[in-house]
C-alpha positions in Angstrom: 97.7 102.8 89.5 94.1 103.7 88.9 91.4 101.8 90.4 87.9 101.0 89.7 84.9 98.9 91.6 83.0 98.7 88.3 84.2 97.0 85.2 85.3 99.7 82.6 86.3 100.1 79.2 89.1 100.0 78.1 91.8 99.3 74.9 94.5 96.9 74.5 95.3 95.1 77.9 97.3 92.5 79.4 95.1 90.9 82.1 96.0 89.0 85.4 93.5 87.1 86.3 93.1 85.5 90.1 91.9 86.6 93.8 95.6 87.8 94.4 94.6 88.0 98.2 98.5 87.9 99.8 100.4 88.5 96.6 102.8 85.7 97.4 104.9 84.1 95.0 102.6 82.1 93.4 100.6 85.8 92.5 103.5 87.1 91.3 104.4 84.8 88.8 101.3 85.2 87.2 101.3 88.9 87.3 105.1 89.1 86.3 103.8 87.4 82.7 102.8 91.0 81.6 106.0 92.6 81.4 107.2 90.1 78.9 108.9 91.9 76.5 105.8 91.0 73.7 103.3 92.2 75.5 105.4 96.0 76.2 103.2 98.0 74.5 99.6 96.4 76.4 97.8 98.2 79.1 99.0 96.2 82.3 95.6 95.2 84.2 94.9 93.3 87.6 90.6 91.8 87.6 89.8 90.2 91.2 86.9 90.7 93.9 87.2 92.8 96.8 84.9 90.6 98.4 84.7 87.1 96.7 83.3 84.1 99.1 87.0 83.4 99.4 87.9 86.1 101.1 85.1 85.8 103.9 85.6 84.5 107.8 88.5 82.1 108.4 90.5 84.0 105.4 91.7 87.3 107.0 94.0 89.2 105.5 97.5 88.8 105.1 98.8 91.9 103.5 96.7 95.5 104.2 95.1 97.0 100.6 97.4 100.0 100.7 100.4 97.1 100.9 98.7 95.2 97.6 98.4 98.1 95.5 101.8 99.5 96.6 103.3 95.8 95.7 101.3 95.6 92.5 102.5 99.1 90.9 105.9 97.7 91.9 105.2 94.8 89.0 104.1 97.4 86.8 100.0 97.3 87.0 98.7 100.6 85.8 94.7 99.4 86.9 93.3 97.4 89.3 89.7 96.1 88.8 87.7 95.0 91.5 84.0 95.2 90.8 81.9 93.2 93.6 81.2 89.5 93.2 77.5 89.6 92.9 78.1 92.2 89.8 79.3 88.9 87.7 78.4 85.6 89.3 75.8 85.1 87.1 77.9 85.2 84.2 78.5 81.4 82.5 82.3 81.3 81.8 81.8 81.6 78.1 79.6 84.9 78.8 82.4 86.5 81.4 85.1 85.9 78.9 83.4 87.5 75.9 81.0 90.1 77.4 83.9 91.2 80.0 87.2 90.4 79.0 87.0 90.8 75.8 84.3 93.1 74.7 84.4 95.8 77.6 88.2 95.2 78.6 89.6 94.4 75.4 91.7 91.8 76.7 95.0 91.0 74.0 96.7 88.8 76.8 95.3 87.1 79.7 97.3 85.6 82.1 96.2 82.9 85.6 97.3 80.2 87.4 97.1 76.5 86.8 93.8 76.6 89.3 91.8 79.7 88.5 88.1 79.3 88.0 85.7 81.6 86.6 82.1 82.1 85.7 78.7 80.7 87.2 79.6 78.0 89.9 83.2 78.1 89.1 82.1 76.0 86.3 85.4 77.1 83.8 88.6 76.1 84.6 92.6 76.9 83.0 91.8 74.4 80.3 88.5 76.1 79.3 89.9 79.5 79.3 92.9 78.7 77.5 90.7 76.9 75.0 88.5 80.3 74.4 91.3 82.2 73.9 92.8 79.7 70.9 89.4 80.3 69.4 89.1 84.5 69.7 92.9 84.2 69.1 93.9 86.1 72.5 96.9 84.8 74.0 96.8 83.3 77.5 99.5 81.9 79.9 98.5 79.7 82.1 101.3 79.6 85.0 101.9 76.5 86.8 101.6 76.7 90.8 104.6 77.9 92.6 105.9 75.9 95.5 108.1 75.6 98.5 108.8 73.1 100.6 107.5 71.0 98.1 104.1 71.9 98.1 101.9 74.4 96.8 102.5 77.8 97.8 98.9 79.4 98.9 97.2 82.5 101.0 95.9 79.1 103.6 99.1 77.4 104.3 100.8 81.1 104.7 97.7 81.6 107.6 98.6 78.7 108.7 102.6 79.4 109.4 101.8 82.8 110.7 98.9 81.3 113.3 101.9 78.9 114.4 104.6 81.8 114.7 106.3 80.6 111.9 107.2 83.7 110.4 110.2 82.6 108.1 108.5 79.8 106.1 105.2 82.9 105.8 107.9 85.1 104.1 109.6 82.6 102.0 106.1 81.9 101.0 105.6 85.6 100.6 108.9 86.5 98.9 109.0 89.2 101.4 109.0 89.6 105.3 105.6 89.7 106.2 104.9 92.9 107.8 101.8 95.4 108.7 101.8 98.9 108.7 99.0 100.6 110.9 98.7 103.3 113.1 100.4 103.9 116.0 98.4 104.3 119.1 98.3 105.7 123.2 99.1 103.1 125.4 99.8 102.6 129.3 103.7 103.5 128.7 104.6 101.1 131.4 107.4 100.5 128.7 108.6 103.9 129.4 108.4 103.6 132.7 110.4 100.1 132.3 113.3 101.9 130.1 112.4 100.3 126.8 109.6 102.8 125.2 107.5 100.8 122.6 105.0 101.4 120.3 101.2 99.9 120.0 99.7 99.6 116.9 95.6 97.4 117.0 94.9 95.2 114.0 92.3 95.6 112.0 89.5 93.5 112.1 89.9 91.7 108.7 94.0 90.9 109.5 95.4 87.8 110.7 97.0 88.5 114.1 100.2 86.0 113.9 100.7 83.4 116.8 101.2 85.4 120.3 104.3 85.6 121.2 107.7 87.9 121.1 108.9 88.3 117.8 112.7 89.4 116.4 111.5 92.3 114.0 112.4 95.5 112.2 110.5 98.8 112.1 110.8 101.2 109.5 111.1 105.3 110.5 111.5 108.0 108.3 113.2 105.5 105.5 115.8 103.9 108.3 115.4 100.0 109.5 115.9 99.9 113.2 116.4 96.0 115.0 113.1 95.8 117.3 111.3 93.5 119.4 107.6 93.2 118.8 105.2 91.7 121.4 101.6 90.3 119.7 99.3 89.3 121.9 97.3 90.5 125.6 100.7 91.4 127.8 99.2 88.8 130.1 101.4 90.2 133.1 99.7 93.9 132.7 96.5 92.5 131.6 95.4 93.9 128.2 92.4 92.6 126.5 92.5 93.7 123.2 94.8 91.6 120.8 97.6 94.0 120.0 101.4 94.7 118.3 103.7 96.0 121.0 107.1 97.0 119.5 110.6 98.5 121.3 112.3 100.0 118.5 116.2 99.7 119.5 118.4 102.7 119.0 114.9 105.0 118.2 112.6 106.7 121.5 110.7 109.7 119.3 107.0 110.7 119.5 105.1 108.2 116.8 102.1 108.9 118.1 99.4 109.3 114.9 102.1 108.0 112.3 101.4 104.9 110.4 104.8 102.6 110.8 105.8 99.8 109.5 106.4 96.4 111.5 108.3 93.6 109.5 108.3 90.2 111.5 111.5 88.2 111.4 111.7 85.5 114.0 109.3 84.0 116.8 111.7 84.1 120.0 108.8 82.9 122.5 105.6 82.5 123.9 103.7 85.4 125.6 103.4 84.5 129.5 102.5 85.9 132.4 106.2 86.9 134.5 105.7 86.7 138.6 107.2 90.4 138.9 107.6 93.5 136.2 111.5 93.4 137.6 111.5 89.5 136.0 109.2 91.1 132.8 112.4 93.7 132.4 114.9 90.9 132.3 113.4 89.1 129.9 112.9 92.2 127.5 116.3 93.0 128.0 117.2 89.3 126.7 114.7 89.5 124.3 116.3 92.6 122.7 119.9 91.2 122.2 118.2 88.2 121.1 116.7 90.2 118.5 119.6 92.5 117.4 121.2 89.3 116.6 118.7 88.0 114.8 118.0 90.7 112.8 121.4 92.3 112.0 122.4 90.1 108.8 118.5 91.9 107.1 119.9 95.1 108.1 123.3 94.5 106.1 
């Protein structure tokens, strides 16, 4: 997938149109329009902001940009344009859609959701862009939202599940596990010392940290799935400061050190506290870890 921070030219494309921030299922049903059969032969093109106003404080990230791009060559997107806001918030809606999409993009298809906005002050709307289109005679799908749980599925309320630790509904919302995959770091091995070696991995700045708390996961090694338990949070009993993911992958003790691995939350378990004694902080990993093979063995099938 090639990517560009200005708006090219190009010939013949099939356009999603949206902020696409999590890529949940809502994202991919407006993305999934390109690969209709009709539109096979159309260049298969993603336009968002790297940096819209939507994306700023209190909207962190919920999938890394490596993850996006990874998920949207998986739904067939050969480019992915992201030129900065301020490049085209001047633009009135009729201006965007004729100067951009259509004249430097060459847009045969255009596809958003039943909410998009676009142009000077959000000022045009589904209706409006479905309305140019009729008149250039570009076809456009406008997708209605997805839901779950009878609601609207969106990037806010999957923050919202992961700040409370509710890690299934985020997935279901997802149409994946929600997972991170970051670097794995040095730490204070008191796991080794404690028989149950684990891995720390700091988020970035920009990600949501889900709720603290021990976490049923799985982490990926080489290509294999291993049942893990991941701690996120300060390790109040050893006193860390820095927010971090603390994971004992079951069944795996190599040198990960430097290697970018991949964490995939599957169940809250319970809270982060602070145990009277590291022997009663080893009993409760221990629980914590056939806890977690349980509740991770029927993903693993």
């Amino acid at each position: 997938m090639k990517l560009y921070h200005q708006i090219p030219e190009l010939k013949s494309t099939a356009i999603a149109l949206g902020c696409f921030d999590g890529i949940h299922l809502g994202h991919r049903a407006v993305i999934e329009k390109l690969n209709l059969p009709e539109y096979e032969k159309l260049e298969k093109a993603v336009f968002s902001f790297a940096d819209a106003p939507s994306f700023k404080k209190g909207a962190e990230s919920i999938a890394s940009f490596d993850d996006k791009c990874e998920i949207l060559s998986s739904l067939g997107v050969s480019k992915l344009i992201l030129p900065s806001f301020d490049s085209v918030r001047d633009y009135s809606p009729e201006s965007f859609f004729s100067d951009i999409l259509i004249k430097r993009l060459d847009a045969r298809l255009l596809v958003c959701g039943e909410n998009y906005r676009f142009g000077r002050c959000a000022a045009g709307d589904s209706g409006l862009l479905r309305q140019l289109c009729e008149e250039k005679g570009i076809d456009c799908i406008v997708v209605p939202s997805v839901k779950y749980g009878g609601e609207m599925i969106s990037s806010s309320r999957i923050r919202d599940a992961l700040s409370n630790g509710d890690v299934e509904s985020a997935s279901a919302m997802l149409g994946r596990q929600f997972s991170y995959r970051f670097e794995v770091v040095h730490g204070r091995q008191l796991g080794r010392q404690l028989g149950t070696p684990t891995i720390n991995q700091y988020f970035p700045e920009d990600f949501l940290i889900p709720a603290y708390g021990v976490y049923a996961s799985i982490t990926e090694v080489g290509g294999k799935r291993y049942p893990s338990v991941t701690n996120i949070g300060i390790k109040p009993t050893v006193q860390t400061n820095i927010p971090l993911s603390e994971t004992w992958i079951i069944g795996l003790n190599d040198d990960l050190y430097g290697q970018f691995v991949r964490v995939s939350l599957v169940r809250y378990m319970r809270n982060e506290r602070k145990f009277s004694s590291i022997d009663e902080l080893k009993q409760a990993i221990h629980k914590d870890r056939e806890k977690s093979i349980s509740l991770t063995a029927d993903y693993l099938k």
